[in-house]
C-alpha positions as CSV (number, residue, x, y, z in Angstrom):
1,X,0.0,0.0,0.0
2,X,1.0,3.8,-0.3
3,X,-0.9,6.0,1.1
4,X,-0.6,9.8,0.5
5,X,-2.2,11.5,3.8
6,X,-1.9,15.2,2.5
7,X,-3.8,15.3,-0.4
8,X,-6.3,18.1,-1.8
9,X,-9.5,17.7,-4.6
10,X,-11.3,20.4,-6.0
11,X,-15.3,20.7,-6.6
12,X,-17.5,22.7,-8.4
13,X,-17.4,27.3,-8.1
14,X,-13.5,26.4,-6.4
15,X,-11.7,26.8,-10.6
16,X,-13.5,26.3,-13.6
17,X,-11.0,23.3,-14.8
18,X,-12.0,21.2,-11.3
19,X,-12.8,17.7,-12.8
20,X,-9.6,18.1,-15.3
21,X,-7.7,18.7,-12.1
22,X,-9.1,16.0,-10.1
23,X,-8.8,13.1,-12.8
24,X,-5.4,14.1,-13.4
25,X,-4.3,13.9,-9.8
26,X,-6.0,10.4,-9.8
27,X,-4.4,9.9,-12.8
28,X,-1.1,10.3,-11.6
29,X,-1.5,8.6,-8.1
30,X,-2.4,5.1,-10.2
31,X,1.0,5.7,-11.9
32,X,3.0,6.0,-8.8
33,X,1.3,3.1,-7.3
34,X,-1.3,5.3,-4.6
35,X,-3.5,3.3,-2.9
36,X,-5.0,5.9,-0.4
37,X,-5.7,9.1,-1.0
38,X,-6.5,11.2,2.2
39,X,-7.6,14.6,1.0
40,X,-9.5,17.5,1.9
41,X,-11.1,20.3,0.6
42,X,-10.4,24.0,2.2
43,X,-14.0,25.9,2.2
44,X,-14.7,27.2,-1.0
45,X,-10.8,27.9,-1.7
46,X,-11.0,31.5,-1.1
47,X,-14.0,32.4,-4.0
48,X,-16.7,32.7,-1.2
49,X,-15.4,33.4,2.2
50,X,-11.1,33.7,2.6
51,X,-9.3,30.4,2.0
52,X,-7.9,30.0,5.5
53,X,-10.9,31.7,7.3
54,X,-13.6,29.9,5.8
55,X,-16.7,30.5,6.8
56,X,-19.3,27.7,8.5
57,X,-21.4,27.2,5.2
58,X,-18.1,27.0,3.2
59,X,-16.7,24.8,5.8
60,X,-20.2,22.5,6.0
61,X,-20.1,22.8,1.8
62,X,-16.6,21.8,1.4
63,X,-17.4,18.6,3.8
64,X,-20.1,17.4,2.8
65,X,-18.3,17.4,-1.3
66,X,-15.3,15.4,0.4
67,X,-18.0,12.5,1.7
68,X,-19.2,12.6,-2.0
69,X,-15.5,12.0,-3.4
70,X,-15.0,9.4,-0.6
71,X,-18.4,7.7,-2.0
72,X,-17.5,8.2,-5.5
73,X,-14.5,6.6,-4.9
74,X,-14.9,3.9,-1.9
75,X,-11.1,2.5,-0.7
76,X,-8.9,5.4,-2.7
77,X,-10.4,8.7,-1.5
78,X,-10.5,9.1,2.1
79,X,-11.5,12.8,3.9
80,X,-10.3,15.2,6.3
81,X,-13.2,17.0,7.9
82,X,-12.1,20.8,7.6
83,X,-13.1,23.1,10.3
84,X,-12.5,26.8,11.5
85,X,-11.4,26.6,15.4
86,X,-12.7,30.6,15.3
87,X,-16.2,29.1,14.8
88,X,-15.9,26.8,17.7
89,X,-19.2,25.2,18.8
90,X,-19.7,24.7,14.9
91,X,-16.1,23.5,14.4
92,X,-17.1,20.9,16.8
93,X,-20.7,19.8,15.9
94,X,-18.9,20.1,12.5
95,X,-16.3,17.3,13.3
96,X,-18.7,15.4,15.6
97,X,-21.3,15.1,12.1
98,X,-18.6,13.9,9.6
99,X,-16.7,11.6,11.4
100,X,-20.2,9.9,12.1
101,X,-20.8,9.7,8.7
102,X,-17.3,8.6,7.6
103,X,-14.3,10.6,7.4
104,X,-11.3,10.2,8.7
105,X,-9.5,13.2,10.2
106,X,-9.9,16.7,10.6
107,X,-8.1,19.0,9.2
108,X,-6.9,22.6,10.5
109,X,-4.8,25.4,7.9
110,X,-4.1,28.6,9.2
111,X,-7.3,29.9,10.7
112,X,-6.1,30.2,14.3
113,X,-2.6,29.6,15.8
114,X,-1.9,25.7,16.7
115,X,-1.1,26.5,20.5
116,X,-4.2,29.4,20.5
117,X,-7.0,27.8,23.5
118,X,-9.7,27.6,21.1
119,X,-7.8,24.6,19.5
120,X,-8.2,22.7,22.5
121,X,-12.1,21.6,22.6
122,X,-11.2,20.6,18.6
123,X,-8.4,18.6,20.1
124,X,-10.3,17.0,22.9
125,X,-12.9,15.7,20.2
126,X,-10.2,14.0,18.0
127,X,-9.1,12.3,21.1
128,X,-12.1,11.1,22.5
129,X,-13.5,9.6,18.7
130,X,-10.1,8.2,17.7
131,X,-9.1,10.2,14.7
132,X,-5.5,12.2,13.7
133,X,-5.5,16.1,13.4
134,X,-2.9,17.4,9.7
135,X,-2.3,20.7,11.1
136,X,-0.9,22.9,8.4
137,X,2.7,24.3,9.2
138,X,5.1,27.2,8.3
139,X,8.9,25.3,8.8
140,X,9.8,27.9,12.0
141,X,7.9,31.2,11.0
142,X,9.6,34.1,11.8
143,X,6.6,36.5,10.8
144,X,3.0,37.2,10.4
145,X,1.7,36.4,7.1
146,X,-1.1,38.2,5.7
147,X,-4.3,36.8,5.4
148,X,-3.6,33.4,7.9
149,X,-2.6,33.0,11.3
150,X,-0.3,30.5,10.5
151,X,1.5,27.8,12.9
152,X,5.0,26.7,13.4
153,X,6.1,23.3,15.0
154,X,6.7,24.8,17.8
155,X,2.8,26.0,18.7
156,X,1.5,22.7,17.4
157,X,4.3,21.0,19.7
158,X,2.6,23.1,22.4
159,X,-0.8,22.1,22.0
160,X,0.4,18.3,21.0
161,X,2.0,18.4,24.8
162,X,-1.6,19.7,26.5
163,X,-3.6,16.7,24.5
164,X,-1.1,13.3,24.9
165,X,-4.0,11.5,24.0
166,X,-4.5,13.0,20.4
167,X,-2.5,12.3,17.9
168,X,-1.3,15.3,15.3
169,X,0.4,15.5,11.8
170,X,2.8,17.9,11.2
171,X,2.2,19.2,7.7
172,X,4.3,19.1,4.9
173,X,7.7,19.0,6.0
174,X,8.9,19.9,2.7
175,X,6.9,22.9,1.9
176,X,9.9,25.3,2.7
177,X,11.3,26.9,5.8
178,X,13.7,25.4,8.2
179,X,12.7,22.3,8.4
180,X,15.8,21.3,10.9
181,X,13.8,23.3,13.4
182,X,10.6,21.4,12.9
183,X,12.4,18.2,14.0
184,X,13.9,19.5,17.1
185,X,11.0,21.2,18.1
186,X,8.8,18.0,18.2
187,X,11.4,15.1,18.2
188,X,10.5,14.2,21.7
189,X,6.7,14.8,21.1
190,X,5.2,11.0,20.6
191,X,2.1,11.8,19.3
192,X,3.6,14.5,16.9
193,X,3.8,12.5,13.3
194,X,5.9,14.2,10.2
195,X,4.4,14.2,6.7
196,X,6.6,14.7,4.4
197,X,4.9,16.4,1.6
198,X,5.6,19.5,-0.1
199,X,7.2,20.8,-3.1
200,X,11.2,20.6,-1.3
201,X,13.6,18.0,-1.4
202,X,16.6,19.7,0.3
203,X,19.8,17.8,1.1
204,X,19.9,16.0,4.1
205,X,16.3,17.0,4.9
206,X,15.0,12.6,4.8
207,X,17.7,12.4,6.7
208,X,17.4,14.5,9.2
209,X,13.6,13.0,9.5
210,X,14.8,9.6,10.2
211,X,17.5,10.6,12.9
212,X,15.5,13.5,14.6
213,X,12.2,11.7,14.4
214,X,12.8,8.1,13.0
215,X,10.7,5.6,11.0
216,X,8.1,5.2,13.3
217,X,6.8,8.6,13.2
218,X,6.7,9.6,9.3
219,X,4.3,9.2,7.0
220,X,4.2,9.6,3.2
221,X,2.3,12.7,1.5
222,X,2.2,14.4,-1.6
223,X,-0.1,17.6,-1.2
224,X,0.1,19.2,-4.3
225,X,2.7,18.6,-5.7
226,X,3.3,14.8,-6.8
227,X,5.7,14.2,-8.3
228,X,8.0,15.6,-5.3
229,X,5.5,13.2,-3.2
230,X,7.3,10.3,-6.0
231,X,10.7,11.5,-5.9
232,X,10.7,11.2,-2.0
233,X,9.9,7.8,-2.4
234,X,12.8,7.4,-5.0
235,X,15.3,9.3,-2.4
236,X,14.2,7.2,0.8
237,X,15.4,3.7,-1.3
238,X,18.3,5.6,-2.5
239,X,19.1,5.5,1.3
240,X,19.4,1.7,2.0
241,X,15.8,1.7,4.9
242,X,14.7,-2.2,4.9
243,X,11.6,-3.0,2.6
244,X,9.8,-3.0,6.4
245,X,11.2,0.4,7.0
246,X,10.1,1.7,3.4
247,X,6.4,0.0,4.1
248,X,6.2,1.5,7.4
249,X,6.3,5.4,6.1
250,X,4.5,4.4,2.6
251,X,1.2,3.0,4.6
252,X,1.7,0.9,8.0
253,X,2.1,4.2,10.2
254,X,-0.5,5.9,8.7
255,X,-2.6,2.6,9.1
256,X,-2.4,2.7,12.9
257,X,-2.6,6.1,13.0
258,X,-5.6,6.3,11.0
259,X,-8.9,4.5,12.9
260,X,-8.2,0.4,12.8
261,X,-9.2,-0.9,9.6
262,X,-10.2,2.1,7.0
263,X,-7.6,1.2,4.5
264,X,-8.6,-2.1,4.2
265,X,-10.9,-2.1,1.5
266,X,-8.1,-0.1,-0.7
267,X,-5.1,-2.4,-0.1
């Protein structure tokens, strides 16, 4: 099995070209060998209400369009329930709704800061009903950015250490930044996984992963941009793991973090 857990669809008033953009990313997962495709679908993507503050009908919208993908597609497409923390009695009748009716995870961008108190009811929830939170991360940021209240590893390691019982993914490892940071800020955090996606392959960055974090805690992910998600997979052979160490960050990791048996119908 591989199993991408950062992956992102589009639906219908997000770009005119959505089912073009969709089929080729399914396309090109069956070429690389996906087997999993855990995705979700941020609001409206900024046409309706701002892409990382989306609003709760965008949010509701967006959802209910990833449990049509995931029915459309039963055993490859998998969701993320995406919620606003800001919004936080709806963020949570939100989650408690869609993992009732089948997803997988929840999903948080940049809507509030990953160690901000308003987190922690959404965190308490993915506890108590079993599932993993992606949290999307800037790789140690050293400003505000306009237009999100984005997180570093850091706050997520902050809120990671008040919630031991939930379990987080740190998103996109290679999407830029220092990513040496990331690692030391949650190397000692257990129930802090890396996912490796993004567009950035630096030098000694998969390596840094596997001594800083190690096998057990990373996970395999694309997000946009697959065919970095491929070459990733090309540079972690080059390295000499053991097939069991390659199949532990390509699927078996994100099968135990992921509830017991979803994948089972796709692999």
């Amino acid at each position: 099995m591989l199993i991408d857990v950062h992956a992102h669809f589009y639906t219908e008033g997000s770009r005119g070209d959505w089912r073009r953009v969709n089929a080729s990313r399914l396309d090109a997962g069956r070429r690389i060998g996906i087997t999993a495709h855990v995705a979700s679908i941020l609001g409206s993507w900024g046409v309706r209400s701002p892409i990382y503050f989306p609003s709760p009908t965008d949010v509701t919208d967006a959802n209910e369009k990833m449990l049509a993908l995931q029915k459309e597609h039963p055993g490859l497409i998998f969701g993320y329930c995406v919620v606003n923390p800001n919004f936080t009695d709806d963020a949570v009748r939100e989650i408690d709704t869609r993992i009732k009716q089948g997803l997988i995870g929840i999903k948080l961008a940049a809507s509030r800061r990953a160690n901000d108190r308003l987190l922690d009811p959404i965190a308490e929830r993915a506890a108590a009903l079993g599932v993993p939170i992606l949290h999307h991360i800037w790789q140690h940021r050293r400003r505000d950015w306009p237009g999100q209240e984005a997180s570093d590893a850091v706050e997520l390691g902050a809120l990671a250490e008040r919630h031991p019982r939930a379990r987080f993914l740190l998103a996109h490892l290679g999407g830029g930044g220092d990513w040496a940071h990331s690692l030391r800020a949650v190397a000692q955090l257990p129930n802090v996984w890396i996912d490796l996606s993004g567009s950035g392959l630096d030098v000694g960055m998969l390596e840094g992963a596997l001594e800083d974090v190690g096998v057990a805690r990373l996970v395999w992910g694309a997000d946009i941009t697959l065919d970095t998600g491929w070459a990733k997979l090309r540079y972690l052979k080059s390295l000499g793991l053991s097939d069991e160490d390659l199949e532990r960050i390509a699927s078996g990791n994100a099968r135990e973090i992921f509830p017991k048996g979803v994948f089972d119908a796709g692999g």
